[in-house]
N, C-alpha and C positions, 0 to 999 in steps of 0.2 A: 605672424608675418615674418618674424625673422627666422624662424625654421624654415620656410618657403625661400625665401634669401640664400639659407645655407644650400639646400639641396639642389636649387636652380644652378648657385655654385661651383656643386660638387660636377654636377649632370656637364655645365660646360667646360670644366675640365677635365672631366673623364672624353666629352668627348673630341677637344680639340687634345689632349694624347693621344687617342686612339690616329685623327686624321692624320697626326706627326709621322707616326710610327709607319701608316701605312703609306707616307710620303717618304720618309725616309728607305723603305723596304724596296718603292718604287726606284727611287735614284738608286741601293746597290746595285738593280739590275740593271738598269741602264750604265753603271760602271762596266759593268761584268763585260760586257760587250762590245770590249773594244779591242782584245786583241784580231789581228787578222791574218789571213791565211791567205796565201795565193794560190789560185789554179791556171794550171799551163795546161793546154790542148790544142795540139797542130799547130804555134809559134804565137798563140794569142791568149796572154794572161788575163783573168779577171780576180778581184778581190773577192772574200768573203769577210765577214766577223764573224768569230765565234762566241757560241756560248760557254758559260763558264762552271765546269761540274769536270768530274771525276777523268771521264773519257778525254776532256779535252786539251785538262793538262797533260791526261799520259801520251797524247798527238803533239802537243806541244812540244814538250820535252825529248820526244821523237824526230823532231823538225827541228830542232834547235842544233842538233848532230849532222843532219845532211836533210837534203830534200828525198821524199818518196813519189816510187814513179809504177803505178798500179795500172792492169787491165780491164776496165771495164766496158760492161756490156748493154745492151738495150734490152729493158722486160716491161711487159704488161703493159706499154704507151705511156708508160708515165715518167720514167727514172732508167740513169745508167747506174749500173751497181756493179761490185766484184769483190773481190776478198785483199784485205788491207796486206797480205800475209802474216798478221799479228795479233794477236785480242785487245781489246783494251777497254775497259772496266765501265760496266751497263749499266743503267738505271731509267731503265726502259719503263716510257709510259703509255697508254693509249692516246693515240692524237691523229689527227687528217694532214699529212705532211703537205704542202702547199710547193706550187712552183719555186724555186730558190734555195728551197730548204737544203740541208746536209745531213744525214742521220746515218747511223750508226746502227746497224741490224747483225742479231744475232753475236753482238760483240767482235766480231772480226770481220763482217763485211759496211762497204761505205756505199753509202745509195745515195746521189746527186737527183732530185726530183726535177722537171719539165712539164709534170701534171700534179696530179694530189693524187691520195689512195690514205687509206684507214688500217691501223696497224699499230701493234706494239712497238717502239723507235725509241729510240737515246738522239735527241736534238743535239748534232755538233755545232750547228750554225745554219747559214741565211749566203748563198751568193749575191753581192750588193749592186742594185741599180738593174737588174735586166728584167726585161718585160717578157711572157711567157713564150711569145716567137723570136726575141733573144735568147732566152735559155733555149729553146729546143735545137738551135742552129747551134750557139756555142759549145752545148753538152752532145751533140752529133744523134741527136733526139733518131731513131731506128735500125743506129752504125754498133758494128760488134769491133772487139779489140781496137778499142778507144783507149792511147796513150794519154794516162793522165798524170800530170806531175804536181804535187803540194807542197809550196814551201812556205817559210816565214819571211822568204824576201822577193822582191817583185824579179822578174827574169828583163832580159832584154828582147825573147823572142827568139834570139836566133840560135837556129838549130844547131849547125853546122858550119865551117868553113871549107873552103875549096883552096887550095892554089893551083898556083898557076905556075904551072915549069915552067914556061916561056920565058916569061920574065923573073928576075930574083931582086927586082929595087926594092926601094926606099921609100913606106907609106907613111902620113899620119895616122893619129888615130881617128881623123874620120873617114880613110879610106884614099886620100887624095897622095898623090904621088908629091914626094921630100925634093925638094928641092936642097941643092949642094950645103947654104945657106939657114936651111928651115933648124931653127931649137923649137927643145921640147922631147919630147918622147916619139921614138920614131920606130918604126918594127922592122925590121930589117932577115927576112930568113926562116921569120917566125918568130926572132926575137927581139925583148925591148931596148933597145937603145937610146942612151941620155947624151942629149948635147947642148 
């Protein structure tokens, strides 16, 4: 009876380690997945998370320097894709990329998915929250030389500025005209001015 005792025992703590281990292995990955990535297309950013492997810090680490601004294309109904202009280090598996996803073909091209397809890939991440006729519309799901831009910090959208010869006053920064009176930071010509 007591050798039954010992090895019931042994049995339940081999295998509440075993559940530890594979809880704990769960939570790295769900650490791992938190840095995120922004995508700008046509003045409308969305977020991504990525995932955390080789490719993703050399993106990382890439973004941390400046933002990249790549041409991609529509292929096969499913994905815009193009060439990153850089390689950056594969570990390509078999998997069915899912709408959302972000992968990494070939080592130097990046393929933003709007369908699925089966294929050898390096998973960089996941675009967050959009639904498959969200992605198709925001990734310009059939459009060729699609400006895309990836950063680590969220954009404000706006593309461009214009002025205006006509007038040379006195804005805030939300756009409204300075009054003689107005402190604060004021743009004046183009530039900033503190009063």
């Amino acid at each position: 009876m007591k050798q039954l005792f010992v090895i019931l025992s042994v049995l339940l703590l081999t295998c509440c380690s075993s559940e530890s281990t594979i809880k704990a292995q769960d939570n790295k990955t769900s650490d791992n997945l938190t840095q995120k990535m922004y995508i700008t297309i046509d003045g409308r950013t969305e977020s991504a998370t990525l995932t955390d492997n080789a490719a993703t810090r050399a993106l990382t680490a890439r973004l941390e320097e400046a933002p990249i601004t790549v041409t991609l294309n529509s292929s096969g109904g499913f994905e815009i894709w193009g060439a990153l202009g850089f390689t950056l280090p594969a570990s390509n598996k078999q998997m069915t990329a899912q709408p959302g996803d972000i992968i990494l073909y070939g080592g130097s091209n990046i393929c933003m998915f709007y369908g699925s397809n089966s294929w050898s890939y390096t998973l960089l991440g996941r675009i967050d929250g959009l639904s498959e006729s969200e992605l198709r519309a925001f990734l310009k799901a059939g459009k060729s030389n699609i400006s895309v831009t990836l950063s680590l910090n969220q954009t404000t959208g706006i593309r461009q500025t214009e002025s205006d010869e006509r007038k040379s006053g006195e804005y805030t920064l939300q756009g409204t005209i300075a009054q003689a009176r107005t402190k604060g930071i004021i743009i004046k010509n183009g530039k900033k001015i503190i009063r």
